[in-house]
C-alpha positions as CSV (number, residue, x, y, z in Angstrom):
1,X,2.3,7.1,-8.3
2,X,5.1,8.2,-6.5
3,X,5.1,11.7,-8.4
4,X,1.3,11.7,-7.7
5,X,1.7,11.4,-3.8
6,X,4.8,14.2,-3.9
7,X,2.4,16.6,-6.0
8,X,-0.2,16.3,-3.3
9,X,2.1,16.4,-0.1
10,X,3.8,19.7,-1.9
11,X,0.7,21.2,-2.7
12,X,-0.7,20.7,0.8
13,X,2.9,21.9,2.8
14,X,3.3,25.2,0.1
15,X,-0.8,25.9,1.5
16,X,-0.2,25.2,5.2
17,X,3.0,27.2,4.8
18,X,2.3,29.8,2.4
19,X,2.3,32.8,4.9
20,X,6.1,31.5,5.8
21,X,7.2,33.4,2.7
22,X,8.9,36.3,4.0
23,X,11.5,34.6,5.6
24,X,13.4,31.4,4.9
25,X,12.4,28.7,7.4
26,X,13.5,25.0,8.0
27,X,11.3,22.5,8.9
28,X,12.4,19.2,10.5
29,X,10.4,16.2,9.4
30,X,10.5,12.6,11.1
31,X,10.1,9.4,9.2
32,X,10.2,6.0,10.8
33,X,11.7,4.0,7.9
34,X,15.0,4.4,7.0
35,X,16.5,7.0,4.0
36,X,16.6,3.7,1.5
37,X,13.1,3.0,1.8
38,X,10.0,4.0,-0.9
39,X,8.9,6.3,1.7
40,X,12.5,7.4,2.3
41,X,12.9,8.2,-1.8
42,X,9.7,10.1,-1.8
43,X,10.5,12.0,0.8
44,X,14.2,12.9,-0.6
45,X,12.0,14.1,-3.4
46,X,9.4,15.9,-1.2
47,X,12.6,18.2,0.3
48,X,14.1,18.6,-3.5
49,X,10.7,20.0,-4.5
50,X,9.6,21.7,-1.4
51,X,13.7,23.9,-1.7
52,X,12.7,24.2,-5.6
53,X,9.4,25.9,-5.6
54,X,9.6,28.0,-2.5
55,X,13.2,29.3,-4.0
56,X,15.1,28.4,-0.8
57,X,12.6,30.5,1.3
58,X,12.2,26.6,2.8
59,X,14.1,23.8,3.8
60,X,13.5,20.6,5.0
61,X,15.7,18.9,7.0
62,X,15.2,14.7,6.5
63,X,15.2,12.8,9.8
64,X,15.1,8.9,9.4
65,X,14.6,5.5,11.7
66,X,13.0,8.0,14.5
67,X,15.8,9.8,14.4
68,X,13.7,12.8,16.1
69,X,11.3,10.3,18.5
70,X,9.7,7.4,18.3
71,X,6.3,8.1,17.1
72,X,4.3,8.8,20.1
73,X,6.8,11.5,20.9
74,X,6.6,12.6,17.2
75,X,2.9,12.9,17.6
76,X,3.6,15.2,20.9
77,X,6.6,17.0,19.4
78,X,3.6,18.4,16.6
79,X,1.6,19.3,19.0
80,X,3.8,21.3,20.6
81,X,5.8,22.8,17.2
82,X,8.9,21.5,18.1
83,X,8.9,18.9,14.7
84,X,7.2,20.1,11.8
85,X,6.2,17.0,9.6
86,X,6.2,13.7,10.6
87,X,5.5,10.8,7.8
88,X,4.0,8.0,10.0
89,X,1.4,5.8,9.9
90,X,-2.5,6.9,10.3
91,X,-2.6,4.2,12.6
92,X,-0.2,6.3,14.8
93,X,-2.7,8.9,15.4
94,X,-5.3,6.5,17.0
95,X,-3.7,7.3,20.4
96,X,-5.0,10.9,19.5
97,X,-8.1,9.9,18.1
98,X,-9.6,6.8,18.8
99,X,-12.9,7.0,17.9
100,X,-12.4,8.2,14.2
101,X,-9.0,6.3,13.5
102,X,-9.3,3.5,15.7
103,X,-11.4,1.8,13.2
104,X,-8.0,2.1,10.7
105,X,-6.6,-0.5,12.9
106,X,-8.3,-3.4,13.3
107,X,-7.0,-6.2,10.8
108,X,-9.3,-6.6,8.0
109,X,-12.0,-4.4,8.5
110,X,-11.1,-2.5,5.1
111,X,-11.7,-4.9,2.2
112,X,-9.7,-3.4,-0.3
113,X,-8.0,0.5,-0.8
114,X,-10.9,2.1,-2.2
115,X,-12.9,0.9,1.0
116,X,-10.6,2.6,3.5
117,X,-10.6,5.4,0.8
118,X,-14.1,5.9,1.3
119,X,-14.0,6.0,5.0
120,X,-10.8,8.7,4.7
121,X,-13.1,10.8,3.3
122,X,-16.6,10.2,5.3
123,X,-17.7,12.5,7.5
124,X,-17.0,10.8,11.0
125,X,-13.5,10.9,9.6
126,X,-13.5,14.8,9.7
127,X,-14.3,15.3,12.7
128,X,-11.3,13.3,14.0
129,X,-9.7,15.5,11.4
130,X,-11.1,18.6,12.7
131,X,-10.4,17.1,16.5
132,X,-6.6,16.2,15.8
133,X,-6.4,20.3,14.6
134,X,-8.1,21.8,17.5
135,X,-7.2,20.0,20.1
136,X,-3.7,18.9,19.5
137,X,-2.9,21.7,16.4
138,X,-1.9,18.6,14.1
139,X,-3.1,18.6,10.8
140,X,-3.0,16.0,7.9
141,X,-1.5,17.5,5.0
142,X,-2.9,14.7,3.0
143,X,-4.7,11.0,3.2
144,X,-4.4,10.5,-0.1
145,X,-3.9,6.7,-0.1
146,X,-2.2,6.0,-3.1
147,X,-0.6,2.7,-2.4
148,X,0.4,-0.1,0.0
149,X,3.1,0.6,2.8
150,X,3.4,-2.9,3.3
151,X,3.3,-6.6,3.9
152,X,0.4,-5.5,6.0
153,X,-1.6,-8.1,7.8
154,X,0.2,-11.2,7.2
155,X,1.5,-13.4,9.5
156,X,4.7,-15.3,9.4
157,X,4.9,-18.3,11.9
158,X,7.1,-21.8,12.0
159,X,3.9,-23.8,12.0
160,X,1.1,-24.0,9.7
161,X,-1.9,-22.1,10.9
162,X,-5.2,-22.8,9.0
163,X,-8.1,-22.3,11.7
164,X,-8.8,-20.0,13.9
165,X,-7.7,-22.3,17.4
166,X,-4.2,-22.2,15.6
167,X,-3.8,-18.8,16.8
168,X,-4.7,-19.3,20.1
169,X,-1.8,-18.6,22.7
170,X,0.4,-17.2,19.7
171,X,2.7,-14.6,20.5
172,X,2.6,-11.4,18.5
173,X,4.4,-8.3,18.1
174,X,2.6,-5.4,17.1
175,X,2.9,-1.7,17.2
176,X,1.4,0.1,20.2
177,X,-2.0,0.4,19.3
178,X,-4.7,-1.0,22.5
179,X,-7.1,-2.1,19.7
180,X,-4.7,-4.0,17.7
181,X,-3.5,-5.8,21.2
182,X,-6.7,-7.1,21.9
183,X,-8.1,-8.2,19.1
């Protein structure tokens, strides 16, 4: 799986990048998690490959644990070409695009992977694809979900909570995300 996911971020980077060529170029990519992580390991992968099969005409330089920003300056510092990659979260983009990723948020509205699979490749999807590159000149590289970046949507409390009025006046933390707040 994890060779799987590096074959198709690789493929998509050596495409985006493929007029880069000529000269040797190093591109700075943020990730969130720290270096020890799964994503961390792929990514240490990602670089070894990306160096391999462009022959040193690229580099990537690893940034780890927002090293670079925080990722709402990430998703600004794209826009504006001063960070190259960025391996965050789709639900991160939902600032950008909220009526075709703000959907990705909301807690349980995907039943299982293939589900949000289906909706990663759906047409309202695209144009929030196609949005994200024109106005903001981000593009995906890939959605290709291939596995769970998780525990996602769990809870973890000191009391038992079994019915919906045990949530009531809980305090949550959750990632910046308007939807996510208010639901």
């Amino acid at each position: 799986m994890l060779r799987k996911t590096i074959g198709i971020i690789l493929a998509g980077a050596l495409a985006v990048l493929g007029g880069l060529q000529a000269e040797a170029r190093t591109l700075k990519l943020n990730e969130s998690l720290p270096a020890s992580s799964v994503e961390g390991t792929a990514l240490k992968k990602f670089k070894e490959i990306v160096e391999s099969k462009s022959k040193g005409e690229l580099t990537v330089d690893l940034h780890f644990q927002d090293e670079l920003g925080k990722p709402q300056t990430s998703m600004e510092n794209l826009g504006t070409g001063t960070l190259d990659l960025y391996s965050g979260a789709l639900s991160y983009y939902a600032a950008l695009i909220p009526e075709e990723l703000g959907v990705t948020t909301l807690l349980y509205l995907f039943k299982d992977n293939r589900h949000l699979g289906r909706y990663l490749h759906s047409p309202v999807f695209k144009k929030g694809e196609d949005k994200l590159r024109d106005q903001f000149g981000i593009r995906f590289i890939s959605t290709k979900f291939l596995g769970d970046r998780g525990p996602y949507r769990i809870w973890v409390s000191s009391k038992p909570a079994l019915k919906l009025e045990d949530f009531q006046g809980v305090k949550r933390r959750l990632w910046p995300n308007d939807i996510a707040i208010r639901g």
